[in-house]
N, C-alpha and C positions, 0 to 999 in steps of 0.2 A: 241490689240498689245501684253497684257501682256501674252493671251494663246496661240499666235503664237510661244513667245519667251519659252514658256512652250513646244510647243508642235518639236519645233527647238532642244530642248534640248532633247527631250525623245527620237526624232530620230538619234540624234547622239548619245547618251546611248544606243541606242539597235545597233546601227555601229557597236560601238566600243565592245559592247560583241561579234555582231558574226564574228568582226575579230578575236578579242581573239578566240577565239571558233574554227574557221580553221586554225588560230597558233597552236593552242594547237595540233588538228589533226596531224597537219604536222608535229610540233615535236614528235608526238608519233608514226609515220609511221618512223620515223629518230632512236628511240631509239636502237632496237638492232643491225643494221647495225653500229651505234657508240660503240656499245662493239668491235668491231672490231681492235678499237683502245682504248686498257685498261688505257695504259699511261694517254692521254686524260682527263679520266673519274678521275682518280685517283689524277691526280695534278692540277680539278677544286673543289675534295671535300677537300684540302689540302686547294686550295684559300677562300671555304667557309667555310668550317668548323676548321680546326685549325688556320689559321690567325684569328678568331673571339674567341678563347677559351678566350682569359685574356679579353676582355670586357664582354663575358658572364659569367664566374667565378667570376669577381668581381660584377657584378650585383646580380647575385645568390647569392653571399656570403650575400653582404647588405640588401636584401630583405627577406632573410631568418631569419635576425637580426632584423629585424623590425617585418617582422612575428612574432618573437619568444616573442620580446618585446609586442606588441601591443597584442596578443593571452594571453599572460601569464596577463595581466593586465582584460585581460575582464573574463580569465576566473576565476580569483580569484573573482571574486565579486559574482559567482558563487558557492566558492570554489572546483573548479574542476579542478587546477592548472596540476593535472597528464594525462590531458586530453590534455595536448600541444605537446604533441611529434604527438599525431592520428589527431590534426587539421592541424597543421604546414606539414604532410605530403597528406593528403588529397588538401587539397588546394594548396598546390606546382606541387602535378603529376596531377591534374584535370586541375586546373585553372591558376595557377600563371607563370609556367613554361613552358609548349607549347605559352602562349600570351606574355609573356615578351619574351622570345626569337625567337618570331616571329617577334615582333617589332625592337628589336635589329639587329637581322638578315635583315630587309630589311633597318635598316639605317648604316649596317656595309657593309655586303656583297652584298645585292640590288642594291646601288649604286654604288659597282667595276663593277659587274656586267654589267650594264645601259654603265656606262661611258665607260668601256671599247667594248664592242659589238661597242656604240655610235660611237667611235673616230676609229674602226676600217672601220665605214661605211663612215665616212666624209671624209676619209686618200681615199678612192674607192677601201681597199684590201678586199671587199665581191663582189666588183664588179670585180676586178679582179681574183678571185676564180672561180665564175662562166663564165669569159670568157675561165679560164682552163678547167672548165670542171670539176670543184669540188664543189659538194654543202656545199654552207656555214653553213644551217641548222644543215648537219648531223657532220661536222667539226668542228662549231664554237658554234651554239646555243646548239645542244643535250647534247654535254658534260656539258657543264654547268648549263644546266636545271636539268641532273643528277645528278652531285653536290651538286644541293642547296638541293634535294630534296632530297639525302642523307646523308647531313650532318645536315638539321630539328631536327630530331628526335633524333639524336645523342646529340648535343647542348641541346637539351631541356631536357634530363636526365641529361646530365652531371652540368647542371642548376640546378635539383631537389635534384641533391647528394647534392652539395654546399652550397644548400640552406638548407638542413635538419642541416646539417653540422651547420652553422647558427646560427639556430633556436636552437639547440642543446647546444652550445656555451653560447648564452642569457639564454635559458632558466635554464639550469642544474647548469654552471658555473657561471653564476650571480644571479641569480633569486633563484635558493637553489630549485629548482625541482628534483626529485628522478631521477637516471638516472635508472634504472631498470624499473620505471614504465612510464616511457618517452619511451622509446624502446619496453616495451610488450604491452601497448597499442597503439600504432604505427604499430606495428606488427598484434594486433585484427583487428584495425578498417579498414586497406588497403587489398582490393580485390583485383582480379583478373577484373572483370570489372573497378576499379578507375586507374590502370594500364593503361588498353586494350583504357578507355576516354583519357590518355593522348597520349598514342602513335597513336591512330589512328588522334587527334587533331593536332600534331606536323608533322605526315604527311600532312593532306590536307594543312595544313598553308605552309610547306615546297612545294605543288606542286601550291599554288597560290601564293605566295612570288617568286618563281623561275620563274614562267611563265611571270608573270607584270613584273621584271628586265628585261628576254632576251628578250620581245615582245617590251620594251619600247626603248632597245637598237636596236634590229634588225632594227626596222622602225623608228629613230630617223630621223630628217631634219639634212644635211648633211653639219650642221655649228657648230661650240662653241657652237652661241646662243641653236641651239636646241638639243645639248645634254646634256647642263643644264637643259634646258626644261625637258627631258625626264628625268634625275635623278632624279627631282624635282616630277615628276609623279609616279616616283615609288615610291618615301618615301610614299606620300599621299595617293595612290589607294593601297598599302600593307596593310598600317596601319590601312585602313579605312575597308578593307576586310576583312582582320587578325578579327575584334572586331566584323563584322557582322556575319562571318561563324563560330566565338566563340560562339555568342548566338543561332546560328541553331543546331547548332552539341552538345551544353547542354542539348537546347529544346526536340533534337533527345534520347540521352540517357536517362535524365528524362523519 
């Protein structure tokens, strides 16, 4: 019983990827026929990404602060206290900043996302789009798949400023760390590859964060109950994505 229930579940796990998987297609046969309409494009990256800056700004700020504190404290026992401005940015543009704002983003903007696609499909206006004769895909999902996925990588620097910002704060202005040698080691130890790891990380985050919202929204059950359901689904299948495809795309760089 227990490997039917195992094996019940591994075939809806592979369902559910290759639905995803001809969503995804779909939206991406949808995307430049939706440049079409810039408006569109432009007031879904406004809904994702600037209605989200003051929870991501203050997130960065505190994290940065904590950074700053927690780094400055390990590495005095080292004494290598001038070495926190090059940790505190390394681990912000790598690590800290694409993942924290990927997870913020699918419990800020994920769920407008979800619910609204959702309540648009319970109300029947995708079903009546497509009786006009207008695909909701390229009208309703592509722009907002656009959106999130250009507003990612945006969020997630503007995160890393904040955060250096921070870190900066704690460590120079409290902590009595050299501001000179906070800044040119900061400046030695960050590459063009430690960059090149966060931007390309804040993208893919940003196009499976975008995808799970409008995929969960598009084919929500066309009740209350199930477009709670389905907001509920994207916080969890984000977040849980978000930390797997963190570990691959490290494993990848490394």
């Amino acid at each position: 019983m227990s490997n039917g229930n195992h094996r019940v579940f591994l075939l809806e796990g592979v369902r559910k990827m290759g639905a995803s998987a001809i969503f995804l297609m779909q939206l991406l046969a949808q995307i430049i026929p939706a440049f079409a309409r810039p408006r569109l494009i432009v007031a879904q990256i406004y809904n994702s990404g600037a209605r989200s800056l003051i929870i991501i700004m203050l997130a960065g700020l505190f994290v940065g602060m904590v950074l700053g504190l927690q780094g400055y404290e390990l590495l005095r026992r080292f004494g290598s206290e001038e070495a926190l401005g090059s940790a505190a940015a390394i681990g912000l543009l790598k690590e800290l900043g694409p993942v924290v704002t990927a997870l913020l983003f699918a419990g800020r903007a994920g769920t407008a996302l979800t619910s609204e696609i959702g309540l648009m499909r319970a109300t029947d206006q995708l079903v009546a789009m497509e009786i006009m004769a207008v695909d909701p895909l390229r009208y309703v999902a592509a722009p907002r798949f656009i959106g999130g996925v250009v507003a990612m990588p945006l969020l997630a620097g503007i995160f890393s400023l904040i955060g250096l910002f921070g870190a900066q704060l704690v460590g120079v202005q409290f902590m009595g760390v050299d501001k000179g040698a906070f800044w040119s080691q900061m400046q030695g130890a960050v590459g063009n590859r430690d960059i090149t790891e966060g931007i390309v990380k804040s993208l893919v985050f940003g196009v499976a964060c975008s995808l799970i919202a409008v995929n969960e929204g598009y084919h929500a059950e066309p009740t209350a109950a199930g477009v709670g359901l389905a907001t509920t689904r994207t916080v969890v299948a984000s977040s849980v994505l978000t930390l797997l495809l963190d570990y691959v795309l490290t494993a990848a760089f490394l």
